[in-house]
Backbone as JSON Lines, residues from 0, in Angstrom:
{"i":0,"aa":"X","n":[14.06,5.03,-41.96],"ca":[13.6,6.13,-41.12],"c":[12.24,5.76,-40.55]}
{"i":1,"aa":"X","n":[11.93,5.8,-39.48],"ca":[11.1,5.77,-38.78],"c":[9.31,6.83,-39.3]}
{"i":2,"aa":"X","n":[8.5,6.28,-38.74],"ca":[7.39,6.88,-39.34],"c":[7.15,7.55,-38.14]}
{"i":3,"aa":"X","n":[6.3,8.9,-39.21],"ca":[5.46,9.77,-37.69],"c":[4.55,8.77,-36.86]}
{"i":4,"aa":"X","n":[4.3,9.31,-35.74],"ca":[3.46,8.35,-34.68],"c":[1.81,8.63,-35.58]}
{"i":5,"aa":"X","n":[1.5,7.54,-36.16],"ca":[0.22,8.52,-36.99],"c":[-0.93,7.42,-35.81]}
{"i":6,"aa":"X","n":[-1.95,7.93,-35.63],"ca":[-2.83,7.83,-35.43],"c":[-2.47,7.6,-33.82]}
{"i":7,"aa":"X","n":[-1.27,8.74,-33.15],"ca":[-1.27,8.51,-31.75],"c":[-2.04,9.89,-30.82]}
{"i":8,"aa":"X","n":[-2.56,10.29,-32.14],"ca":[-3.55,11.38,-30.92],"c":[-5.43,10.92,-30.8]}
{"i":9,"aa":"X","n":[-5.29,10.04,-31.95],"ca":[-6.82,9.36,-31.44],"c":[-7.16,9.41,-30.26]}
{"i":10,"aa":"X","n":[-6.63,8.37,-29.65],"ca":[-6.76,7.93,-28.01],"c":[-6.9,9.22,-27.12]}
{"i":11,"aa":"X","n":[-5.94,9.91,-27.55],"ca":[-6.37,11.58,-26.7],"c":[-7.73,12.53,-27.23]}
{"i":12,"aa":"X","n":[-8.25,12.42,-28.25],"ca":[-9.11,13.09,-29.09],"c":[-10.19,12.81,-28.48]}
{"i":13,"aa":"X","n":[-9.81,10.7,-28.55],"ca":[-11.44,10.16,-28.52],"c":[-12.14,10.08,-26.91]}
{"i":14,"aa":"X","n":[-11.25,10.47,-25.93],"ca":[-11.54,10.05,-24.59],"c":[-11.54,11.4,-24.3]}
{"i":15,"aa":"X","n":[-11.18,12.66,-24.78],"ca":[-11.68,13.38,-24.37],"c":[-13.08,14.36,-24.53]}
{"i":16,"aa":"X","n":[-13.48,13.32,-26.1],"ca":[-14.71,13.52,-26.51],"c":[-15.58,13.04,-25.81]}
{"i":17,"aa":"X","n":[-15.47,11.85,-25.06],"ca":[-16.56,11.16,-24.39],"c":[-16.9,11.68,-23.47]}
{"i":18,"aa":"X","n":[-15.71,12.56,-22.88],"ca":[-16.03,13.48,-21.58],"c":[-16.43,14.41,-21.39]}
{"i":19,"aa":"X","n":[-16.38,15.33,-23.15],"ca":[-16.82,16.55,-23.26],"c":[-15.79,17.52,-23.18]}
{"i":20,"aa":"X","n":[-14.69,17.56,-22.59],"ca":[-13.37,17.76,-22.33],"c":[-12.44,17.88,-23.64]}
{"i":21,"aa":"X","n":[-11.88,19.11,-23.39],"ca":[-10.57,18.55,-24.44],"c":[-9.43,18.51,-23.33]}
{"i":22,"aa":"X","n":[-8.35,17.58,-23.82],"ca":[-7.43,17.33,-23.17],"c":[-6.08,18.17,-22.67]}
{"i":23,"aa":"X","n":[-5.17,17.97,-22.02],"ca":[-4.16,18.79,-21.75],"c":[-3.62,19.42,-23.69]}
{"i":24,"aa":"X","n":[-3.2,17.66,-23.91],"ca":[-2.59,17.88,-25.47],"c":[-3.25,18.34,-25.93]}
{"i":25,"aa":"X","n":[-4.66,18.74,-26.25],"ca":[-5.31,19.63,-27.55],"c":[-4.89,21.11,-27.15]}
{"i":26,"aa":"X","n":[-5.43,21.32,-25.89],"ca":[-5.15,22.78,-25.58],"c":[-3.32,23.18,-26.2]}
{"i":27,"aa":"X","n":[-2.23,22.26,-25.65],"ca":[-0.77,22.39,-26.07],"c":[-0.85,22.33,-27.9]}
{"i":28,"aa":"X","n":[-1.68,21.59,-28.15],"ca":[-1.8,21.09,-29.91],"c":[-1.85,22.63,-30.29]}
{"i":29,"aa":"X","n":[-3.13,23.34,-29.84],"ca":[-3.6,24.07,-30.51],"c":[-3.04,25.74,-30.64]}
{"i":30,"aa":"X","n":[-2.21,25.22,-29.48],"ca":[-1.15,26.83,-29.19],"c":[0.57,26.69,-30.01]}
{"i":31,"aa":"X","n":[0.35,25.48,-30.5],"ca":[1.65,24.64,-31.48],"c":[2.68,24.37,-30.73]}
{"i":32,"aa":"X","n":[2.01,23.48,-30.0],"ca":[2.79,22.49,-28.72],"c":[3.0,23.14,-27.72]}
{"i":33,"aa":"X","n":[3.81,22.23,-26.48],"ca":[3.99,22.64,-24.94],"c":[4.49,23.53,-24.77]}
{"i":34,"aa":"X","n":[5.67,23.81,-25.61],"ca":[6.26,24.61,-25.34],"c":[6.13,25.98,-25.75]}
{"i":35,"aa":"X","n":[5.2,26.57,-26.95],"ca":[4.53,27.47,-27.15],"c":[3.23,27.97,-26.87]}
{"i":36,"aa":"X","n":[2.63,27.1,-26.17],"ca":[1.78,27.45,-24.93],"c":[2.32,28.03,-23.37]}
{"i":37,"aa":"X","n":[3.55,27.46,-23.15],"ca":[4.16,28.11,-22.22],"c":[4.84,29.53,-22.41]}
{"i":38,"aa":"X","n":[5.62,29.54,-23.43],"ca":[6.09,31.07,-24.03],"c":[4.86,32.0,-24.08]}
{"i":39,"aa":"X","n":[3.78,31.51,-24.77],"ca":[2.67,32.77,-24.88],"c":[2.14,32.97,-23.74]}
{"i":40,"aa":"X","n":[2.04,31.94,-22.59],"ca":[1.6,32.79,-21.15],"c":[2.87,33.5,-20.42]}
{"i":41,"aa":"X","n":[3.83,33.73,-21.19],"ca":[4.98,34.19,-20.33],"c":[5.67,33.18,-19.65]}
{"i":42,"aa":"X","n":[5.46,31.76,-19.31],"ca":[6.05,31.08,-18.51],"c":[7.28,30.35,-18.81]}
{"i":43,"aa":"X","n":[8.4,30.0,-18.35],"ca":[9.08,28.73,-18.21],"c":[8.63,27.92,-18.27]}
{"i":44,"aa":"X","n":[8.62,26.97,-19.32],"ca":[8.61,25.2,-19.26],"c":[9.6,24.13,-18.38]}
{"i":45,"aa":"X","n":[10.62,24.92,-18.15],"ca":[11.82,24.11,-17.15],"c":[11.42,24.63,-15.73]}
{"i":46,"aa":"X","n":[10.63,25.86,-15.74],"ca":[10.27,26.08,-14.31],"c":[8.73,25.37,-13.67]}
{"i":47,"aa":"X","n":[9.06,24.8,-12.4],"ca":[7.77,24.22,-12.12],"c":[6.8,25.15,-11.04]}
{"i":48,"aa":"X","n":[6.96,26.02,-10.65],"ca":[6.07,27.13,-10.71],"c":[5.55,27.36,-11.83]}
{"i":49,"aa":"X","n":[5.7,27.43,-12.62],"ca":[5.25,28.01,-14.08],"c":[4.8,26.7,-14.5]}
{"i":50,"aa":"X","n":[5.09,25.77,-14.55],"ca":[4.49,24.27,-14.82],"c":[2.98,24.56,-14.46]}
{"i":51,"aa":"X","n":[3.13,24.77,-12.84],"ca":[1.85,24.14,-12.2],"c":[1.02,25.81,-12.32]}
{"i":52,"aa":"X","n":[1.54,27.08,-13.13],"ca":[0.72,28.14,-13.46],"c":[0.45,27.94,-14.68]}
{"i":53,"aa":"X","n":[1.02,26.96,-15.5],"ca":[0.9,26.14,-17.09],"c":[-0.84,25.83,-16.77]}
{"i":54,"aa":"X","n":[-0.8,24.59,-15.9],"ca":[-1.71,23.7,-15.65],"c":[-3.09,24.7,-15.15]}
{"i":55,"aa":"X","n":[-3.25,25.36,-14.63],"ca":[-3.83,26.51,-13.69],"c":[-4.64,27.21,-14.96]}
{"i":56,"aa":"X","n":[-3.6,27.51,-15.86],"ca":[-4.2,28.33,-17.28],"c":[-5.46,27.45,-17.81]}
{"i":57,"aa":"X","n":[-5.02,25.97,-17.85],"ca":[-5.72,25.0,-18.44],"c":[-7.2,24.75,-18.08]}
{"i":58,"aa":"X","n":[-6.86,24.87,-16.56],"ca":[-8.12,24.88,-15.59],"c":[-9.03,25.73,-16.0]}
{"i":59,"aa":"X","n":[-8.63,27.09,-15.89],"ca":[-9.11,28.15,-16.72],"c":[-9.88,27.77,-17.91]}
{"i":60,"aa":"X","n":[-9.46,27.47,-18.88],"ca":[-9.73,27.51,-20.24],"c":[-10.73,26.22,-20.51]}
{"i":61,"aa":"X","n":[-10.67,25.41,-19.94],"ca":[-11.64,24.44,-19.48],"c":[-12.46,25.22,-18.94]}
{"i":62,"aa":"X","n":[-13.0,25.82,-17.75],"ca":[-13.88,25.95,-17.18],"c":[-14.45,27.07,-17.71]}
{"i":63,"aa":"X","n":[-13.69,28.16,-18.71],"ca":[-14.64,28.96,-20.16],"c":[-15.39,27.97,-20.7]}
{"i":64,"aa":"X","n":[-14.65,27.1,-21.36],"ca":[-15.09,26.31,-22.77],"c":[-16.55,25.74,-21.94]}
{"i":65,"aa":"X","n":[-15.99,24.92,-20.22],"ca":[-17.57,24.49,-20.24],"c":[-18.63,25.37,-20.1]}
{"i":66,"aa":"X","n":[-18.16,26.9,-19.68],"ca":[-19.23,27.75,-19.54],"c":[-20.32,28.3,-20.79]}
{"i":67,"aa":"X","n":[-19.32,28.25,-21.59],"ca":[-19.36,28.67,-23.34],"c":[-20.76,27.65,-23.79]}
{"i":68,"aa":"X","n":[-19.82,26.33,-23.75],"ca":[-20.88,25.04,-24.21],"c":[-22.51,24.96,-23.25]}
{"i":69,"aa":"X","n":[-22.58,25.25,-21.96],"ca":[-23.38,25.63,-21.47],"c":[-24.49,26.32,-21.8]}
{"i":70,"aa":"X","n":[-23.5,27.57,-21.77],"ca":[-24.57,28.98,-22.7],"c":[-25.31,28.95,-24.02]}
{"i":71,"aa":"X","n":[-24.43,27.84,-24.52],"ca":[-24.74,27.69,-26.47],"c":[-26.02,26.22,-25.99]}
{"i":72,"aa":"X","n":[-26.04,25.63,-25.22],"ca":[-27.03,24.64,-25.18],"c":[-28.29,25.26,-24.82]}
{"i":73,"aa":"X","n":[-27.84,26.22,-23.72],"ca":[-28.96,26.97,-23.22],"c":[-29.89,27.96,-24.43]}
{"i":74,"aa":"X","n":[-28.85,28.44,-25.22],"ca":[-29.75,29.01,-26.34],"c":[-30.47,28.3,-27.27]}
{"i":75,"aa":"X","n":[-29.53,26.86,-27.53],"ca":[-30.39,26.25,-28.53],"c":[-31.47,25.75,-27.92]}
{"i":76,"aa":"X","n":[-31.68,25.12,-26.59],"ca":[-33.04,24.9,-26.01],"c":[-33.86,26.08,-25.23]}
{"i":77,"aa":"X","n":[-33.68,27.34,-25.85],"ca":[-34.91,27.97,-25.37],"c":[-34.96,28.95,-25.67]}
């Protein structure tokens, strides 16, 4: 039997650390995969309207997180 893919989310972890960014997959990781990130916004995963309102969410949630990290730097320096 084949082994889990172990150490195949490094590469996604570590490059999106460098950027400050978390990646498509963490955001999908953290909602317990693609496809339950799509169910909890209401969307289709087979639909690509809903794909590219998938992606749209992401945008979103990125552009909190950098607002968030922003605000929290701003407090700790001043």
């Amino acid at each position: 039997m084949p082994s889990k893919k172990s150490g195949s989310t490094k590469g996604a972890e570590g490059s999106s650390k460098s950027s400050g960014q978390k990646s498509n997959y963490q955001y999908h990781k953290e909602a317990g995969g693609y496809n339950n990130f799509m169910h909890s916004n209401g969307l289709k995963p087979w639909d690509d309207d809903d794909v590219q309102e998938g992606k749209a969410i992401l945008d979103a949630f990125r552009e909190y997180d950098r607002q968030d990290a922003e605000a929290e730097a701003k407090d700790k320096s001043g």
